[in-house]
N, C-alpha and C positions, 0 to 999 in steps of 0.2 A: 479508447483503451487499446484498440488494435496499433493507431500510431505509435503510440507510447512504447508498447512493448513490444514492435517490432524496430522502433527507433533506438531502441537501447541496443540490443544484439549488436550493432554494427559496433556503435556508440561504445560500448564495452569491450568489442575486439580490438579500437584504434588506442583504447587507454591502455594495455598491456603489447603492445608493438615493443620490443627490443629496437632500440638504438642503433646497434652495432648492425644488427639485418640490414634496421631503415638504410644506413650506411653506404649498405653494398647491394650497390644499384642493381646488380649480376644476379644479385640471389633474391632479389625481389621480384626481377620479372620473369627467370628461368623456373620451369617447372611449377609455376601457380597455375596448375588444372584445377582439377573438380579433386582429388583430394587434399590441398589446401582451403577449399571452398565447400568443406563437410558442412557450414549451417546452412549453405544456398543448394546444396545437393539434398538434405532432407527435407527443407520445403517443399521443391520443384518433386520430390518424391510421394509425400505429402496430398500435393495438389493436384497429383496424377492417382493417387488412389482414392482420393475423396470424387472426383470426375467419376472414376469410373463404376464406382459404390452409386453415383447418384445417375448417370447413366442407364445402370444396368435396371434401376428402381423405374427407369421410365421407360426402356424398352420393354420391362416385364406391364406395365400398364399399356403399350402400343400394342403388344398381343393380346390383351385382356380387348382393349378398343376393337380390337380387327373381329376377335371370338365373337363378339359380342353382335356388331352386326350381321353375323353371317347366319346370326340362332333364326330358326324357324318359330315366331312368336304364336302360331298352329290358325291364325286370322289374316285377314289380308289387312292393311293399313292405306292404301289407294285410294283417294278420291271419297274419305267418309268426314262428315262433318262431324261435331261433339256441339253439346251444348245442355247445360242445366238450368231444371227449373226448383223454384221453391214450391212445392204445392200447400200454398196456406190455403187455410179456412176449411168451415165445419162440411162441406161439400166433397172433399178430398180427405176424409178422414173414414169412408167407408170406399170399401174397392170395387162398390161398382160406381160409384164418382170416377175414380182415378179410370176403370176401364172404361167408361162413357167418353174421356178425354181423348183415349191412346186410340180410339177407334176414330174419334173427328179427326182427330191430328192425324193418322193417318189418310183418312178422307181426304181432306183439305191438301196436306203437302205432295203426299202421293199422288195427286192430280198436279203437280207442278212440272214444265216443262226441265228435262234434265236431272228429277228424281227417277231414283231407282228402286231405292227402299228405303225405310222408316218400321225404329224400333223404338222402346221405352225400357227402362234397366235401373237396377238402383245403382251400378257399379260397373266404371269401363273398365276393358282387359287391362291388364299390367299395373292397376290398381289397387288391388284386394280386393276384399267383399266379407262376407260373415259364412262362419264354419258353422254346421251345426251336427249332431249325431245322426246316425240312422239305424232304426232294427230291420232286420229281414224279416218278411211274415213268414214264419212255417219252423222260420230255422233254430235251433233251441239256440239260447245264451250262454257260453260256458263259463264268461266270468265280464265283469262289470254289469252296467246298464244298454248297453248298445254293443252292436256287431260292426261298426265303424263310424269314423268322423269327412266329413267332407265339404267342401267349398258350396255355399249354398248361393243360387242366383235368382232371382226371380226376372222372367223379359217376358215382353210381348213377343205375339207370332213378327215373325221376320226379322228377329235377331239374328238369326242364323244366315239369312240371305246377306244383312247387310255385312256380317262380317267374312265370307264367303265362310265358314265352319263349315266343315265335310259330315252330311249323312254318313255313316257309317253301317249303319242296320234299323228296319223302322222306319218310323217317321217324326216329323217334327211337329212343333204348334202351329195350329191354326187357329182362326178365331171361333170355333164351333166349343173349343177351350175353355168356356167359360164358367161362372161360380154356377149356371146350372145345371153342369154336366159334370161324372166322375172326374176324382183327380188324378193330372195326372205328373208324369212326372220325366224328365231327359236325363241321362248318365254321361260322364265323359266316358272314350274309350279303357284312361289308366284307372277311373272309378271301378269298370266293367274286369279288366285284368284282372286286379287286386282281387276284389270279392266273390267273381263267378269266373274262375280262371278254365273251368272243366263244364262249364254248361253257360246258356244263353242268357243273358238276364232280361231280354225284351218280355213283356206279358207277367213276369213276377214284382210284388208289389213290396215297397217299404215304410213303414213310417217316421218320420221325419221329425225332430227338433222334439221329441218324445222326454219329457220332465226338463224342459228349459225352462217352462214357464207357459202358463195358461191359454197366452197370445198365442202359441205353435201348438196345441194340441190337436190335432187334426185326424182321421180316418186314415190309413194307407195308402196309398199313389199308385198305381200301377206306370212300370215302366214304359212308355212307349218309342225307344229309341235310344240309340247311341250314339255321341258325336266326336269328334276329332278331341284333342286336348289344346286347349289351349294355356300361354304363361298368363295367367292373372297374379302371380306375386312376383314380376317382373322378368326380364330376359334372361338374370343370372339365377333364377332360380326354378329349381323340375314345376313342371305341371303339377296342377293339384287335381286329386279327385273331385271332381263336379259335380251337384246336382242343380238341375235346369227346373223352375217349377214356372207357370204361366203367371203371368201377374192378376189375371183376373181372378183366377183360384186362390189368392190368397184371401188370410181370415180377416178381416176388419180391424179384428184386434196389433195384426201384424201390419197392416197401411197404417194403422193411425203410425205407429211405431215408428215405421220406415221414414214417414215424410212428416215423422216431429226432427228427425237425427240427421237423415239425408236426404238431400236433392235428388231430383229425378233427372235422368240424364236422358237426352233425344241423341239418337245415334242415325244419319242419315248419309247414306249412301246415294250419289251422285255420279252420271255419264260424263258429266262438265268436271272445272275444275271449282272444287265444293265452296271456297268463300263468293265464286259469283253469284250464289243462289241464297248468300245468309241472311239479307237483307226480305228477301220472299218468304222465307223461311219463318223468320223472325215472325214477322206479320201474321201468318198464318198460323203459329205456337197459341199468338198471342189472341187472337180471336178465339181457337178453338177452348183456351182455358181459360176465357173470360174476362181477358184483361193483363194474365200474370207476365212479367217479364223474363225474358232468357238472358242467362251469364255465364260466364268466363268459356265462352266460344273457342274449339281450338280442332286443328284439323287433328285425325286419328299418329299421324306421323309428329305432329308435335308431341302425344301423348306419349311415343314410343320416345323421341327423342330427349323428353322429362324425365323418363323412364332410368336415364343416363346419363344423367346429368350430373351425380356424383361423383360416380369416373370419369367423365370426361373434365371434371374440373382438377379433381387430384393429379392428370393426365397432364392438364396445362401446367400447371405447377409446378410438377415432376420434371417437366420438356424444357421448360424457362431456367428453373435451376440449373439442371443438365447439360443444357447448352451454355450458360455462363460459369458453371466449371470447366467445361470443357475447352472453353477461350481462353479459361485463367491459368489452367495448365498448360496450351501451348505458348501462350507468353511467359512464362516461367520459364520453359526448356526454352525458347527462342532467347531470353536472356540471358540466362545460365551458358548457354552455349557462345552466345556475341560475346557476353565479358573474355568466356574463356580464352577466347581465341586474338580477342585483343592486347589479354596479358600473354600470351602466348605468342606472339608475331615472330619474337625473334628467334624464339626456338624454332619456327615454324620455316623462317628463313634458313638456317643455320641446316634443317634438312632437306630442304630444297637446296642448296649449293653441295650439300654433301651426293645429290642425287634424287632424291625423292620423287617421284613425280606430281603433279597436281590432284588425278586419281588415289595417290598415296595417301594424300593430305587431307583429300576429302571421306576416305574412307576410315582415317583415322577417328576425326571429328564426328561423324556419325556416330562409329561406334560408341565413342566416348559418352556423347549423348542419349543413343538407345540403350546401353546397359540403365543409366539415371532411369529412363521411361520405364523399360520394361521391369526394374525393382517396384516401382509403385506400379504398375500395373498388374505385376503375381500381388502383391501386397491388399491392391484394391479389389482383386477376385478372393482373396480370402476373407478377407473384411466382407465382401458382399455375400459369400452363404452363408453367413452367420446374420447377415443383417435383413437380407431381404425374405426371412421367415419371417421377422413382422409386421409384412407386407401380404399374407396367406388372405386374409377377407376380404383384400381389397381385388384379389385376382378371380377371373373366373375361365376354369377348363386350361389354365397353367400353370406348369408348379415353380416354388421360387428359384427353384435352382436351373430354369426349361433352358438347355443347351444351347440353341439358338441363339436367345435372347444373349448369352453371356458372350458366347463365339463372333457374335454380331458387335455387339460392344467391345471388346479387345481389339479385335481389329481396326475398330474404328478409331479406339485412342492409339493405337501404334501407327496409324495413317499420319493421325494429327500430330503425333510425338516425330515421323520420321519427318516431315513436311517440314514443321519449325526448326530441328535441326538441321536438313539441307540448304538452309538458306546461309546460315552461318559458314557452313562447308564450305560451301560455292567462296564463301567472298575470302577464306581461310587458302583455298586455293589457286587465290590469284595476287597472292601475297610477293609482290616482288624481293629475292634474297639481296639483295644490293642496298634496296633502304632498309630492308627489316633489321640489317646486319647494322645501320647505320642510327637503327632506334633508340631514342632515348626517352 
């Protein structure tokens, strides 16, 4: 289709050609610039604002990539391994089964040479996890069921070592935690902000997942600490308010739950570099839970880089286009500019004998060709505030119109745009007047 109807245009300018013009050799090759060449001028116009529309849509994604790595995920990602397990069977469906496990497993791997730490989690950072309500004890209601909603975790002790998460106030779990002892319960720092922004929340208690369902009924938690925030709904999006509850403390009714829906996730921290120990590792999951097997293994920096994997593919995309508009625009003006100057020789001689100089000639031809550029390039920055608002979800911490990004890209197509035109120039200026004059 593109042949066809680019095949005509031509194809339909040589069937309406006058005779008498054809005729007069003089008036066909004098004065055929760029406006006798109005359809090859709006192309090349054309293809320099569609460049710089799809350009600016990829530099506005190279700033979102750069933002993106530079976010503080509020965990370390260094040297941790991942890895999930399924906990079947009717042995894993009360929690002190699951914490009989997390305590061997730590035993066993935590004696490996090269380990550092070893956790259990339903859910790694940057992943999700399940929201549930909370009341405060003491504090009245003044409207709904609950005095807020927040990110619910449950981990064994040493979550927090392995992911270095910063004590903040308090303390963290230990295994003294367990379902025979009070519950309890960790905050993030923005959980703490939010709800206790004028007194301390360590030592005050809340109850937790209160009319979700019979599985979560539980007694009230007292706080015993607050910790950093960490992205658990990924890098592009704020911290969520946390609650950290111990895995052994939960109800039965809530293990069986967890580990009909989700896999358990071992999260181990390593002095080495962590897949040389996955093989030890493995072994020792699998004795300590009796056989079960471990899956889909990945270091914590894969997870982060998962994490981004949908901008960085929009990213490629955006890049590959971009840069093959941006070829197809300076071979546009590099040909718009060669014909010009082709059909143009003899004028070109005829002022070069009158005086001209070769800088004359070259400055002419530039210009001639950067006006063509820079129309699609005002053209293609208007086109793009308009366009690159439907690009607002895919950005993050810049806006579609970020100055830069536009200032970055214009410059770049007026580089490409002068570049392709200088070549033309050059060989326009070295037009000898003696044959030009002798052109036929």
């Amino acid at each position: 289709m593109t042949g066809i109807v680019f095949g005509l245009i031509p194809a339909l300018g040589a069937s309406r050609s006058d005779l008498n013009v054809t005729l007069k050799e003089s008036g066909l090759r004098s004065g055929s610039g760029v406006r006798q060449n109005k359809a090859r001028s709006i192309l090349v116009v054309t293809e320099t604002a569609l460049a710089l529309v799809l350009l600016m849509g990829a530099a506005l994604l190279i700033r979102t990539f750069s933002e993106l790595r530079g976010v503080n995920p509020g965990f370390d990602t260094h040297n941790i391994l991942t890895m999930e397990m399924s906990l079947a069977g009717s042995r894993f469906e009360k929690t002190a089964g699951v914490d009989q496990l997390v305590r061997e497993a730590q035993r066993r791997v935590g004696s490996l040479p090269g380990v550092v730490a070893i956790a259990e989690t339903c859910c790694l950072p940057l992943q999700g996890g399940l929201g549930l309500p909370f009341i405060v004890e003491g504090r009245p209601l003044t409207e709904g069921t609950a005095h807020g909603n927040g990110a619910w975790k449950p981990v064994s002790a040493g979550y927090f070592d392995v992911f270095k998460i910063p004590l903040v106030r308090g303390r963290v779990f230990t295994e003294r935690d367990d379902g025979n002892s009070a519950g309890v319960v960790l905050i993030s720092q923005g959980l703490a902000k939010e709800f206790w922004p004028n007194s301390d929340p360590v030592g005050q208690r809340i109850a937790i997942g209160k009319g979700v369902g019979p599985e979560f009924e539980e007694p009230p938690r007292e706080i015993i600490g607050i910790v950093g925030d960490t992205r658990d709904q990924g890098l592009d999006n704020k911290p969520n308010p946390t609650m950290y509850v111990p895995v052994a403390q939960l109800k039965d009714g809530v293990t069986k739950l967890n580990n009909g829906f989700i896999p358990a996730s071992w999260v181990i921290r390593a002095s080495v570099e962590p897949f040389s120990l996955s093989r030890e590792i493995q072994e020792e999951l699998r004795v300590a839970s009796g056989g079960l097997p471990v899956a889909n293994i990945r270091s914590m920096a894969q997870v982060r880089g998962e994490s981004t994997a949908s901008s960085d593919f929009n990213l490629m995309l955006l890049v590959i286009f971009a840069g093959l508009a941006l070829l197809l625009a300076a071979i546009g003006i590099y040909g718009l500019m060669a014909y010009s100057v082709q059909q143009r020789t003899q004028e070109i001689g005829i002022r070069m004998a009158l005086g001209a100089s070769a800088h004359d000639v070259r400055a002419m031809v530039v210009k001639q060709g950067m006006v063509t550029a820079l129309a699609g390039v005002l053209i293609g920055l208007a086109a793009a505030l308009g366009l690159t608002r439907l690009m607002a979800s895919l950005l993050y911490n810049v806006t579609p119109r970020d100055p830069l990004a536009m200032t970055s890209v214009a410059l770049l197509l007026v580089g490409v745009a002068l570049a392709a035109t200088y070549v033309p120039a050059r060989r326009a200026s070295r037009v000898d007047p003696i044959v030009s004059l002798r052109y036929e």
